[in-house]
C-alpha positions in Angstrom: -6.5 -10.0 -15.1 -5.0 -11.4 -18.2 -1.7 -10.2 -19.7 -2.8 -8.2 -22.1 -5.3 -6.5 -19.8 -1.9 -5.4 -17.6 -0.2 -3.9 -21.2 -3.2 -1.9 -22.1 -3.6 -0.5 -18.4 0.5 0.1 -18.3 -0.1 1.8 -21.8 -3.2 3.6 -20.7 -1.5 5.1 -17.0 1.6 5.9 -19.5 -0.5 8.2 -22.1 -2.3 9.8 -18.8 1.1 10.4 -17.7 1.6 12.6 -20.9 -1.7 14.1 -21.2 -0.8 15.5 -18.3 2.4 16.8 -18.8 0.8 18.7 -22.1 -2.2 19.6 -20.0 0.6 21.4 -17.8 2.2 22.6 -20.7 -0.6 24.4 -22.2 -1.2 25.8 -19.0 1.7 27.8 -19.5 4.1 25.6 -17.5 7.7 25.1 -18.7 9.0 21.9 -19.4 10.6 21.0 -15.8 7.8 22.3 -14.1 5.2 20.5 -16.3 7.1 17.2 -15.5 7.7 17.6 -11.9 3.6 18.2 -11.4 2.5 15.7 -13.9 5.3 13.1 -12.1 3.6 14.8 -8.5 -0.1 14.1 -9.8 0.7 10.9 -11.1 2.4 9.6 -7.8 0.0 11.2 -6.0 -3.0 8.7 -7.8 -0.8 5.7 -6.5 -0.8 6.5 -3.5 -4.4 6.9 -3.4 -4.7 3.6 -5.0 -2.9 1.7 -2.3 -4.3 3.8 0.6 -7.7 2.4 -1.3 -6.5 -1.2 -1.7 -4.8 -1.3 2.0 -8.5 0.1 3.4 -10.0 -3.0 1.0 -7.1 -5.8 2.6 -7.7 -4.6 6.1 -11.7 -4.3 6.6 -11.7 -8.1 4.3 -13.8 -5.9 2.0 -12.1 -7.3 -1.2 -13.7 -9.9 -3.9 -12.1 -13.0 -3.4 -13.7 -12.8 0.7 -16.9 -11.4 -0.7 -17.4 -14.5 -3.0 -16.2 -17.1 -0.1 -18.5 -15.4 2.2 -21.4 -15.4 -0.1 -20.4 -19.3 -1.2 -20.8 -20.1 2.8 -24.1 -18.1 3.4 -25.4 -20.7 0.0 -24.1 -23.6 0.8 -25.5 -23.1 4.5 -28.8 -21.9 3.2 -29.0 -25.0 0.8 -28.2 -28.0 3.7 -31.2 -26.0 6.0 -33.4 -26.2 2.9 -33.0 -29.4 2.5 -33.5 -30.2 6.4 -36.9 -32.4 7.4 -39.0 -30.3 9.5 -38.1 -32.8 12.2 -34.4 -32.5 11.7 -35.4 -28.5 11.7 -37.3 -28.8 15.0 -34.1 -30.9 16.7 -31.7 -28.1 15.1 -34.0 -26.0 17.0 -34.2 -27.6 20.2 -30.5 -28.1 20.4 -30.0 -24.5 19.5 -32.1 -23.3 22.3 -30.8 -25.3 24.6 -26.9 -24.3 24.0 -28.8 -20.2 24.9 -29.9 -21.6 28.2 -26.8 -23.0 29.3 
């Protein structure tokens, strides 16, 4: 994410912050109140974030693995390719014979 990415999300969570508080407010809200619940709904989306990005860090279900893991599956994929059908058939054999043993 590049810097200016990080302003315009910091600016866009800031005017959802006060969308909400005049959402509350033309709800018929006072001031405090209407600032305690937009602060409570606002919080309350972090903490659904980093519930969401803990969940992500803890079943390795986030990008950076995804990519490595699809990087392995290719590379792998590419060296069996590129296998002799004799090399393929040893592979095989030596494969089978590490299931009997």
């Amino acid at each position: 994410m590049r810097r200016i990415d990080v302003i315009a999300v910091g600016i866009g969570i800031s005017l959802a912050g006060g969308g909400l508080f005049l959402g509350f407010r033309l709800f018929g809200l006072d001031g405090i109140s209407a600032g305690i619940w937009s602060q409570a709904v606002m919080v309350g989306g972090v903490v659904a974030w980093l519930a969401s990005y803990l969940l992500r860090v803890v079943t390795r279900n986030m990008t950076l693995n995804q990519q490595m893991d699809d990087y392995e599956t290719a590379v792998l994929q590419r060296r069996l390719d590129e296998l002799s059908p004799e090399q393929l058939a040893a592979l095989q054999e030596k494969l089978d014979q590490g299931d009997d043993a």
